[in-house]
N, C-alpha and C positions, 0 to 999 in steps of 0.2 A: 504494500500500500504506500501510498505518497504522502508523505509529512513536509508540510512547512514551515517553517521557521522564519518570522519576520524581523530585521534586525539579527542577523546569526552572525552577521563579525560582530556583534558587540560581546561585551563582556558575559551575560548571562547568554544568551545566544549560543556563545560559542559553546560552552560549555552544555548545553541545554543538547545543539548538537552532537557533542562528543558522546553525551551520556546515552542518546539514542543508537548511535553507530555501536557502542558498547555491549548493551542488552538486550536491542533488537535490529540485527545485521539484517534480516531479511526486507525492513523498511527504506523504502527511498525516501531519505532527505534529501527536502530543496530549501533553499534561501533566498529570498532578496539582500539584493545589495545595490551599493550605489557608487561608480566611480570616482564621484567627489566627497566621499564620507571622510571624515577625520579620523575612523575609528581604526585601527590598525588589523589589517589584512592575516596579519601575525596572529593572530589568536585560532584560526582556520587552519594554522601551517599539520597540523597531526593528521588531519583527517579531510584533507582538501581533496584526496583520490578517492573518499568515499560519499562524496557529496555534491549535488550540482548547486552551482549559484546561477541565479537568475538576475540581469540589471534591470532593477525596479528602483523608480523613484517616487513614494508613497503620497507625496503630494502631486503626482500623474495618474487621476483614474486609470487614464487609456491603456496606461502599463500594468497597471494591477489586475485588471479584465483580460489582457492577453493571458498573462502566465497562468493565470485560474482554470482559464478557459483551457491551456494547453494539458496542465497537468493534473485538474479537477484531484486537489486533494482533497484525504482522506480525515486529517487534524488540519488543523492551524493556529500556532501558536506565536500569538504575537507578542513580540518582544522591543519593536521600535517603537522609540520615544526619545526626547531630549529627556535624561536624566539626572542632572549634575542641579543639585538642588542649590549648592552655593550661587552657581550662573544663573540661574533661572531667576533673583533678583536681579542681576544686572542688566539681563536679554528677557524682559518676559512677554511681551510681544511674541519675539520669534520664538519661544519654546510654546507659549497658547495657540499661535497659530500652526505651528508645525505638527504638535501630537492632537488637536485637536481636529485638523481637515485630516492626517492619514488614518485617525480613526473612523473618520464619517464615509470616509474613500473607501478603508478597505472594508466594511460592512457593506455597502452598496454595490460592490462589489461581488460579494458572497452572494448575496440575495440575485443579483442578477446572473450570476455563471454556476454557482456550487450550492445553492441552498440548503443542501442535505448535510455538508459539510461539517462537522463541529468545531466550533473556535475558542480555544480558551487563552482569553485573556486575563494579560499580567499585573496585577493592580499593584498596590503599594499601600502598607498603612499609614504612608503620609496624607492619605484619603479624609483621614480621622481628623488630626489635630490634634490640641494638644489633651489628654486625657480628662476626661469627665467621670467616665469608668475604670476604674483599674482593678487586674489585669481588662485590656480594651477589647470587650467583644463586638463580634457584627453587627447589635445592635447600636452601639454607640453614636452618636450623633455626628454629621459630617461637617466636619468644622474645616478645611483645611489654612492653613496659614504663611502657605508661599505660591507664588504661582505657578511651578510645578504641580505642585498636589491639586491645585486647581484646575489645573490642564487633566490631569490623572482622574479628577474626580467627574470632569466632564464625559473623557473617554469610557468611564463606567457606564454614567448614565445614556450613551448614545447606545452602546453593549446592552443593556436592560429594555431601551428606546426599541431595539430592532427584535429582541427575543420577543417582546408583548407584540408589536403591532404586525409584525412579518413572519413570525414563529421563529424565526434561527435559532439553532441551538448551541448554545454560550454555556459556557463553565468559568465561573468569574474568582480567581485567588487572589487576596491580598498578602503579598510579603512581607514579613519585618526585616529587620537588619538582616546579612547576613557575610560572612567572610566569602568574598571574593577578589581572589590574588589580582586578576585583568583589570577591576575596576577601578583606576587609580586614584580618584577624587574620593569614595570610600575612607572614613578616616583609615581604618585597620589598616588597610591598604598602602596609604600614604603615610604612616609611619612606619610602618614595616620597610619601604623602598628609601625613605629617609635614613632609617640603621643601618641599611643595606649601604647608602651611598658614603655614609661616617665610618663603616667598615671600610670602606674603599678609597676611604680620606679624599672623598669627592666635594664632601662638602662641612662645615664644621659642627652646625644644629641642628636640633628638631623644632622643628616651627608648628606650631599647632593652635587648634582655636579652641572652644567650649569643651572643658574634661569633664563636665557634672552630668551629662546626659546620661541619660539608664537607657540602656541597650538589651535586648533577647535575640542572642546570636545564633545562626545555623550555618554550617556548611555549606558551599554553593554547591555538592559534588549534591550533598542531601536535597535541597533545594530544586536540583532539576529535576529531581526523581519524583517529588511531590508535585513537579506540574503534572507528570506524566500520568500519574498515578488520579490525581484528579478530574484525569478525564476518563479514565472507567470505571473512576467510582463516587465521584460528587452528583448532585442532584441537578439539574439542568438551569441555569436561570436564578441560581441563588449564591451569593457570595460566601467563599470561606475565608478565614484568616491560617496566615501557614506563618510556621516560625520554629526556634529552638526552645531552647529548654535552658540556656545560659544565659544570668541577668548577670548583668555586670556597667559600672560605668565606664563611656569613654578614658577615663583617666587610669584606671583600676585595669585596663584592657594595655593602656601605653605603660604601665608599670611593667605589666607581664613582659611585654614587647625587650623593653630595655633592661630586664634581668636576662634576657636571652642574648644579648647584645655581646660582640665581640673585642667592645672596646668602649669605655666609658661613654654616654650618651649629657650634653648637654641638652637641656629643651628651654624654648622661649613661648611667650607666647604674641602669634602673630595676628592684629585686629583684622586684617583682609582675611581671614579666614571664620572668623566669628558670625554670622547670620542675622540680618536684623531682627527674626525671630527664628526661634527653636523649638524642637515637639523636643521636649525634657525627658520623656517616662514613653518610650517606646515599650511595652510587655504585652505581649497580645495574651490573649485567653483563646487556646487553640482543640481546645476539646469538640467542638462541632467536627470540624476536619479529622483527630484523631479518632470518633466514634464512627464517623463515615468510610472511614477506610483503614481503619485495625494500621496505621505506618505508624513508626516508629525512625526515630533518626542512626543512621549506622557510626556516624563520623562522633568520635569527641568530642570535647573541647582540644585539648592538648594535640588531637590530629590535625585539626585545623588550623589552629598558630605554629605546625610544624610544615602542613603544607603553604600556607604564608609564606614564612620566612625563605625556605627553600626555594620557593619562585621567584621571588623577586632580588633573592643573590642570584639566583642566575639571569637573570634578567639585567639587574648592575651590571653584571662581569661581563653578559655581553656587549654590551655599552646600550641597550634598549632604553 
């Protein structure tokens, strides 16, 4: 059958792909991609002989209805969006109008070539805001507080918009935190390639914004498994929330980081990195999702700040 993957050089993408190619070889993966993407080609590099990309540019109906039409898949999992929540005050225009029209594109899209199709989309519990409920269940109020999450919060409701008025069938997750090595704007992330570069006497500090946030962290290897998994066994048209099972704060997270460290770490703290607002208490309440599909996470903690650190030294050392 034909899987597609929208946004698959991005960081969850990629990985999303790997994990298919992984566990079910007999599936064809496809992806959109886009020529002028910023997003590095490099994340594809393992499994680019097992996988077609397709050049889609998601704010071009006309392109999204071809490859539909060609390869009428089976899933589709969308994964394109501007996501760098720090940017998204700066540019918020161009991140509302970019995930907001390839939302409206690629459902219009379905409906007119593939309607059998099922699509699950990737939300984000930045949907929420800042907590009313803790831990934050699905019913919690949508409050969001950057315009990312508002861009996010709209692509939900256009996904809900087309499951009630057209039938599509939608599987809608929301993710909390999670460790992913690719994603470099991620704090985890960018500290982790920060030590990496102090190992490598690239650079002298760690620069960092808001340490007091509460975080519930998962694996991204876990992560992709759960979208997978959510589409043979979530209810159709009703949001879940996905996440780990490790609360910890930003700070309490860079502590670990720099007890692992190979060589004394300064940190400073840098305001361009700080938000003019913050979701503080990221904890989801994920028992709907766990009762719905009996998953459990395979990865650690301690697996995951191993496969961290590991990538992105090698990542440093190749000068990446």
């Amino acid at each position: 059958m034909n899987i597609l993957i929208t946004g698959i050089a991005g960081s969850g993408g990629s990985y999303l792909a790997e994990w298919i190619v992984q566990n079910h070889p007999k599936v064809k993966v496809h992806g959109f991609h886009r020529w002028h993407s910023t997003t590095s080609q490099n994340n594809l590099d393992a499994i680019k002989d097992k996988i077609t990309l397709h050049e889609v540019d998601m704010l071009d109906l006309p392109s999204i209805i071809r490859v539909l039409r060609e390869i009428k898949p089976y899933r589709i999992f969308n994964m394109a969006s501007h996501a760098n929540v720090r940017v998204a005050f700066d540019t918020p225009i161009s991140v509302l109008n970019n995930n907001v029209v390839l939302m409206a594109n690629l459902l219009e899209a379905i409906r007119l070539e593939c309607p059998e199709t099922l699509l699950h989309h990737c939300s984000t519990s930045e949907v929420y805001g800042n907590p009313e409920i803790y831990p934050i269940n699905e019913e919690h109020p949508m409050k969001p507080v950057n315009p990312y999450a508002v861009s996010k919060l709209a692509q939900e409701s256009l996904v809900y918009a087309y499951y009630k008025s057209f039938g599509l069938r939608v599987v809608i997750t929301r993710m909390f935190a999670y460790i992913n090595p690719r994603r470099r704007e991620l704090f985890a992330t960018a500290f982790a390639k920060q030590i990496a570069r102090i190992e490598q006497g690239l650079q002298n500090r760690l620069y960092h914004g808001n340490l007091d946030s509460l975080r519930t962290l998962i694996d991204v290897r876990d992560a992709m498994e759960t979208y997978w998994i959510a589409c043979d066994k979530c209810e159709i048209g009703v949001p879940y929330n996905v996440g780990g099972d490790t609360i910890i704060s930003v700070g309490e997270f860079l502590d670990i980081l720099c007890s692992q460290a190979k060589v004394p770490i300064i940190r400073e703290q840098d305001p361009k990195l700080m938000r003019p607002t913050d979701v503080t208490r990221q904890v989801p309440d994920v028992s709907k999702f766990y009762k719905a599909t009996g998953w459990k996470p395979k990865y650690s903690f301690d697996d995951s700040v191993d496969f961290l650190l590991e990538y992105v030294r090698k990542e440093v050392s190749n000068g990446r």
